[in-house]
Phi, psi and omega in degrees: 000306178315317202285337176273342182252347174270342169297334200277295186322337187268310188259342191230097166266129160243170177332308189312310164316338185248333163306308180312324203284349201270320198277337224246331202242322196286302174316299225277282180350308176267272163021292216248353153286321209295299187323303211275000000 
């Protein structure tokens, strides 16, 4: 999946992509609260 948005994000960026990478970064975040 990663390896599929960084081929598309390279050739097409569309919106959707920085959206995923913003819900994608808000997930690890909360991830890392919840751990500590």
């Amino acid at each position: 999946m990663i390896l599929y948005y960084a081929i598309a994000t390279e050739k097409n960026p569309s919106p959707r992509s920085y959206f995923f990478g913003i819900a994608l970064l808000a997930q690890i975040g909360i991830l890392g609260m919840a751990l500590v």
